[in-house]
C-alpha positions as CSV (number, residue, x, y, z in Angstrom):
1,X,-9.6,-27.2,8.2
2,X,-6.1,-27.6,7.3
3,X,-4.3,-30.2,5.8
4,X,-3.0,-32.1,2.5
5,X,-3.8,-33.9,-0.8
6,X,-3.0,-35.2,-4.3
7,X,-4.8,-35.9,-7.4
8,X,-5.9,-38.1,-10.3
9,X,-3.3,-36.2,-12.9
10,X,0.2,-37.3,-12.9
11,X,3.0,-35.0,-11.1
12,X,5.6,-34.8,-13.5
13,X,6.3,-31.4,-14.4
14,X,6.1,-30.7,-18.7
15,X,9.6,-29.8,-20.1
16,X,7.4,-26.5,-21.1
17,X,7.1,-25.0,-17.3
18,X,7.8,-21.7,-17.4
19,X,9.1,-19.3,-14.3
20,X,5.8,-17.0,-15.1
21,X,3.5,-20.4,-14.1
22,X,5.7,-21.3,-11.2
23,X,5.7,-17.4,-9.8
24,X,1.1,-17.7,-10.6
25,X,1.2,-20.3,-8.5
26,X,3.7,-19.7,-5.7
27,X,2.4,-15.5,-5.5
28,X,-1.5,-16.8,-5.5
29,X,-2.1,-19.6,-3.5
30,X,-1.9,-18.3,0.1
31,X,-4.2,-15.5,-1.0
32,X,-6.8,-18.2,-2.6
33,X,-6.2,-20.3,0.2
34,X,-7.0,-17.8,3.3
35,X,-9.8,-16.4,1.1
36,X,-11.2,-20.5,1.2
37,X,-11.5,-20.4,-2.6
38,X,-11.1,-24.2,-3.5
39,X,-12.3,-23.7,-6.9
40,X,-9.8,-20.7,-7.8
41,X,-6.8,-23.4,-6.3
42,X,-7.9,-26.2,-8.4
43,X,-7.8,-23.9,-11.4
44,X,-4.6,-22.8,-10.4
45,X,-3.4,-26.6,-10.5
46,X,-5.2,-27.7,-13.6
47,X,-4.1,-24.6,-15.8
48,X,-0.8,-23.1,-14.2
49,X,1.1,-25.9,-11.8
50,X,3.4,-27.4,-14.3
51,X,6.3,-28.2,-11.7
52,X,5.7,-31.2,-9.2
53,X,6.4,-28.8,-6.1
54,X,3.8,-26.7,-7.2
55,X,1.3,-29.1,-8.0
56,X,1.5,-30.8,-4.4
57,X,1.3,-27.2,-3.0
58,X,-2.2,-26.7,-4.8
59,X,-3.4,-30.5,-4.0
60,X,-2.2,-30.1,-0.2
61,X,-4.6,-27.7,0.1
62,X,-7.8,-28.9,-2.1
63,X,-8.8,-32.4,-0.5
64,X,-9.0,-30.6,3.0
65,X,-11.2,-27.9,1.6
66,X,-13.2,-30.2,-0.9
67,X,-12.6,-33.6,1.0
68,X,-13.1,-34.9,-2.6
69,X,-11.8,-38.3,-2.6
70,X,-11.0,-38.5,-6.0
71,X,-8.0,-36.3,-5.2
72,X,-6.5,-38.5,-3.1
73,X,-7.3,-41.7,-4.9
74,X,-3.4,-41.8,-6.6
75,X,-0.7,-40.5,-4.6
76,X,2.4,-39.9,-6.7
77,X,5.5,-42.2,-5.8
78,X,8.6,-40.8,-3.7
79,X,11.1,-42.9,-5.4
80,X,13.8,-40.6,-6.4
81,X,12.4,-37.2,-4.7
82,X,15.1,-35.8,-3.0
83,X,13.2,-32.6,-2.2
84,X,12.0,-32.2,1.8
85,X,9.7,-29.8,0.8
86,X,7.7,-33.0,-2.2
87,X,8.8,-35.3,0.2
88,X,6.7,-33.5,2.9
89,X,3.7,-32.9,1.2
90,X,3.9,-36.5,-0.5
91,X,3.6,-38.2,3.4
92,X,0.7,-35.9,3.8
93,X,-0.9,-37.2,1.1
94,X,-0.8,-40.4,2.4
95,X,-1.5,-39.7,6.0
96,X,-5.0,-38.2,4.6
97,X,-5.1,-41.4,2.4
98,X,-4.8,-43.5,6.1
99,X,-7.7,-41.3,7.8
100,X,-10.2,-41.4,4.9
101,X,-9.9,-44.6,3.8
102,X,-11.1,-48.3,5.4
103,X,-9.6,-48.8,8.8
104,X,-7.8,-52.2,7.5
105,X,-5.1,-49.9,5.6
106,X,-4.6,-47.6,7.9
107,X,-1.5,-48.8,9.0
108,X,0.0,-49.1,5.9
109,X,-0.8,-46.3,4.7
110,X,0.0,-44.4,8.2
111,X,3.4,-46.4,8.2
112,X,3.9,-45.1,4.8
113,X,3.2,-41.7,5.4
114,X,5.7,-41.7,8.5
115,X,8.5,-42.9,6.5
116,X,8.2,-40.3,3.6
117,X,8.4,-37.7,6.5
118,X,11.4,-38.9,8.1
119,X,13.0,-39.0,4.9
120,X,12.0,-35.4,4.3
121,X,13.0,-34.3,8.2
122,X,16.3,-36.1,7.6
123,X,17.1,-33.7,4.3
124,X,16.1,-30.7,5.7
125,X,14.8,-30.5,9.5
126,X,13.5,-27.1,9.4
127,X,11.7,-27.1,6.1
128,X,8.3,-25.5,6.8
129,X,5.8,-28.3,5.4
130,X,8.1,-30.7,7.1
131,X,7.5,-28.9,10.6
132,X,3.9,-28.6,9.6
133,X,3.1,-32.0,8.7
134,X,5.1,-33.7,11.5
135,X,3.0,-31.0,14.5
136,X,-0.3,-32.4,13.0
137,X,0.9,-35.8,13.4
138,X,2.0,-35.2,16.8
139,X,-1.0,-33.9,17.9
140,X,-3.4,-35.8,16.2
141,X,-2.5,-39.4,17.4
142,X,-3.4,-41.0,20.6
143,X,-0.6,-41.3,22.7
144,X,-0.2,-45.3,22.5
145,X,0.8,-44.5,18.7
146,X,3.3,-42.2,19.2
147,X,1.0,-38.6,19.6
148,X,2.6,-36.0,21.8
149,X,0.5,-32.5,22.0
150,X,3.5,-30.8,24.3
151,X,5.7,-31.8,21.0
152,X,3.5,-30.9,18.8
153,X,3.4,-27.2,20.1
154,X,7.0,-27.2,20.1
155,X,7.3,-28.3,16.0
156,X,4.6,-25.0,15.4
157,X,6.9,-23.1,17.2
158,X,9.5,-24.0,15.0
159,X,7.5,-23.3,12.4
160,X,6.5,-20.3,13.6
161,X,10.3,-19.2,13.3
162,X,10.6,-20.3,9.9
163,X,7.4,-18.7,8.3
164,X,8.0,-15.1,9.8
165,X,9.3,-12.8,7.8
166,X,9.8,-15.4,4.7
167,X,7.4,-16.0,1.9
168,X,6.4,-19.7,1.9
169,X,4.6,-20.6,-0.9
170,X,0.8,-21.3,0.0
171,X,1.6,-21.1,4.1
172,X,0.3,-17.7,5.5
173,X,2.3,-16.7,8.6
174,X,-0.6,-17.1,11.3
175,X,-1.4,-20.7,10.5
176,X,1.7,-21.4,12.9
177,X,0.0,-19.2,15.7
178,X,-3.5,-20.9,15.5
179,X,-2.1,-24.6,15.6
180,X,-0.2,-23.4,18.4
181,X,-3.1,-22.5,19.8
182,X,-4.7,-25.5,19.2
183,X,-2.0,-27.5,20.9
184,X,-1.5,-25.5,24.0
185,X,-5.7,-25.1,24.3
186,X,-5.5,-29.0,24.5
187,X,-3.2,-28.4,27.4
188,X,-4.5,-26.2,29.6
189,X,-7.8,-24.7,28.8
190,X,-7.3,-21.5,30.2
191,X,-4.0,-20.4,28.9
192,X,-6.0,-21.4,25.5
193,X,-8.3,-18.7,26.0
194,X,-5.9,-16.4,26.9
195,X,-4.2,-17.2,23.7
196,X,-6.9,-17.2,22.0
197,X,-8.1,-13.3,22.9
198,X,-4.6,-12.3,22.0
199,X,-4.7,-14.0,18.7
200,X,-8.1,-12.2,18.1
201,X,-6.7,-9.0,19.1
202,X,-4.3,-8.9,15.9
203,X,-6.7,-9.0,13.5
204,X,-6.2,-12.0,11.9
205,X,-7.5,-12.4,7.8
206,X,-11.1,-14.1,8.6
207,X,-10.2,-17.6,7.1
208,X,-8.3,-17.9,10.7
209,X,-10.8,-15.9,13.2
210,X,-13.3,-17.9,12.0
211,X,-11.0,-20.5,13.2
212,X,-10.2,-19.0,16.5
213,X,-13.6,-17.8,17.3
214,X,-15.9,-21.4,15.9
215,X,-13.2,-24.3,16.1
216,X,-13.7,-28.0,15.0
């Protein structure tokens, strides 16, 4: 449901990018993306993402919500990216490259991936996408390759401090609370459903009580 993604187009922003793009982008793609309006994000990236930040932003969310390939198939280089927030989304793209394509590269690719990250984490350790990206990793891997769920809940908890009250760009609020969900429901299965009724009980936008109430 959530997750990260480049495309064929290079990432380069035009000399030409104007603040009124970058402000499109940054005030509109949370709201396309909790309203699940893929086609509305990639016309956002095609027609207003002139900077390379926010054309990661918008791809980060389309190959989850397409799982089009062809967004994925070139994933722009990290050499001299110095940003934790590119850097971040950059070693999502490639840990999306690992899981989608042939099992043969996923450890270079997964490899890859992990490095970009630590080079992000090492610039800035509480950058949002950072946190974000490095919980999923956590609690998507099996244990023998580094995958910790108690860790995992602890990074969304982080992130969860970072996002409230601050206007990330494309990264509503309660995504934190329902991957923390996630992580402690894989924990103990009954503090899950408490959690889970509590979440309900705030209303959540229906992109994420769908989520809560029909999960993967």
């Amino acid at each position: 449901m959530l997750a990260l993604l480049v495309a064929l187009v290079g990432l380069v922003a035009p000399a030409s990018a104007t603040a009124a793009d970058a402000s499109t982008v940054r005030d509109s793609l949370t709201h396309y993306y909790v309203r699940q309006d893929a086609a509305a994000i990639d016309r956002l990236y095609r027609t207003k993402a002139r900077t390379r930040e926010d054309r990661l932003l918008c791809l980060y969310r389309l190959y989850p919500m397409t799982l089009d390939e062809r967004y994925i198939a070139a994933v722009p280089s990290e050499d001299g990216v110095t940003s934790a927030r590119e850097l971040a989304l950059i070693s999502a793209l490639w840990a999306y490259r690992a899981s989608s394509g042939p099992a043969w590269r996923l450890p270079t690719f997964g490899r890859r991936s992990e490095r970009i990250l630590e080079r992000a984490l090492a610039r800035d350790p509480a950058e949002p996408y950072a946190l974000l990206v490095r919980g999923q990793g956590l609690y998507y891997k099996p244990g023998l390759f580094g995958g910790d769920v108690a860790a995992a809940q602890r990074t969304f908890e982080q992130l969860r401090q970072r996002v409230s009250g601050r206007g990330v760009p494309g990264l509503h609020p309660f995504e934190a609370e329902v991957w923390i969900w996630m992580a402690v429901r894989r924990q103990d299965e009954s503090a899950g459903a408490q959690l889970r009724q509590r979440l309900l009980a705030r209303n959540p936008p229906s992109m994420f009580r769908q989520f809560l109430i029909d999960p993967p």
